[in-house]
Wavefront OBJ file of the C-alpha trace (Angstrom):
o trace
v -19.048 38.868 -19.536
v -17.005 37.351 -16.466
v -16.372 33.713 -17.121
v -16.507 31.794 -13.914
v -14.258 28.658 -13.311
v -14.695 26.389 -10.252
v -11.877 23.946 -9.603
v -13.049 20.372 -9.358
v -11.203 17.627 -8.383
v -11.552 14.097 -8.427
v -11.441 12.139 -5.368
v -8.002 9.617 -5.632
v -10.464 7.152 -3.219
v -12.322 6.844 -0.711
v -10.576 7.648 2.828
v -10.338 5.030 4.941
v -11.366 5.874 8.862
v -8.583 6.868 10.560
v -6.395 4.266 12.642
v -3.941 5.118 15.131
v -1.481 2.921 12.775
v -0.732 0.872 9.207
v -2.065 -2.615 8.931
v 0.652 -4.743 9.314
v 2.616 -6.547 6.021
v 5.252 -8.870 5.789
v 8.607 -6.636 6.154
v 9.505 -8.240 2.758
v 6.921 -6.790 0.882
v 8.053 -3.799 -1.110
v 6.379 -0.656 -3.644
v 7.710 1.841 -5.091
v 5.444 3.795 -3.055
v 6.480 2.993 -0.295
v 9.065 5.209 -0.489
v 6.630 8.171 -0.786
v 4.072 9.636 -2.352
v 2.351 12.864 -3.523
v 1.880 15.282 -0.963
v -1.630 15.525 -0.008
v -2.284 11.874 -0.245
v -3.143 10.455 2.754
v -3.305 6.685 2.403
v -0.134 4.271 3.470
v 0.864 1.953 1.091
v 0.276 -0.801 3.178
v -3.110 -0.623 2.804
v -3.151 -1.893 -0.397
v -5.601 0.983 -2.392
v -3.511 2.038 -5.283
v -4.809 1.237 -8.552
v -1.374 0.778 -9.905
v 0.781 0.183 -7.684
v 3.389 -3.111 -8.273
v 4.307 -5.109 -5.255
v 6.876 -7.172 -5.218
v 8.915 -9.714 -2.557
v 12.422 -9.431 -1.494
v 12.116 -12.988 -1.000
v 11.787 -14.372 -4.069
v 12.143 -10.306 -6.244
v 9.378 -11.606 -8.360
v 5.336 -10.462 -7.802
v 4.678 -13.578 -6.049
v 5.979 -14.897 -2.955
v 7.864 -18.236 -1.663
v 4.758 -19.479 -1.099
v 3.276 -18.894 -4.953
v 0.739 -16.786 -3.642
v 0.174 -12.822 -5.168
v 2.907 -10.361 -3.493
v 0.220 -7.228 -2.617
v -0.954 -5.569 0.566
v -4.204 -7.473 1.183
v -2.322 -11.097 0.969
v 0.748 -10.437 2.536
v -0.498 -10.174 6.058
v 0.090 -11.977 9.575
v -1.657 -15.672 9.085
v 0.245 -16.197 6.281
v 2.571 -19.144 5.822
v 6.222 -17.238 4.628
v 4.861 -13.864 6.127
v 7.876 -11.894 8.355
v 7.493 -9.733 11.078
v 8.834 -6.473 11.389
v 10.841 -6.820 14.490
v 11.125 -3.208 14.969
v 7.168 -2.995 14.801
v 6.083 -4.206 18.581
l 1 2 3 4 5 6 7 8 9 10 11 12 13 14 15 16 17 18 19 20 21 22 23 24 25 26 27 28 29 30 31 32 33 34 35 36 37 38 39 40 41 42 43 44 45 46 47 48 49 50 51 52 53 54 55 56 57 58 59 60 61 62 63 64 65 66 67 68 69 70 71 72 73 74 75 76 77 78 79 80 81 82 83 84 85 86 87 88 89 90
């Protein structure tokens, strides 16, 4: 009897649509991510869908920022009171 096996994998998340570019976060925000990531995996860092990824600010090196609030992808966007422009991002 031929056993059969089917690979099967599970999906890491959702994919987002596709954007011509990142959402913008304050150049201070940092994961260790960010410095790559599994080939194959398609979402930035900056968009903030890891399940465990750690942010952190350069700021203040702690997982807040100087403003108290959480250091993470979704919070550390333009609007925000400390958040920093990358001025080699137009």
């Amino acid at each position: 009897m031929k056993s059969t096996t089917e690979k099967r994998t599970l999906p890491i998340a959702d994919a987002p649509a596709e954007s011509s570019s990142p959402p913008r976060v304050c150049r201070m925000l940092r994961t260790k991510t960010a410095f790559g990531t599994l080939e194959g995996l398609s979402a930035d860092w900056r968009e903030g869908r890891s399940m465990t990824a750690v942010y952190w600010c350069l700021r203040t090196m702690e997982t807040w920022g100087p403003d108290d609030g959480i250091a993470e992808a979704g919070a550390c966007r333009s609007g925000r009171r400390c958040f920093e422009n990358d001025p080699e991002i137009a």
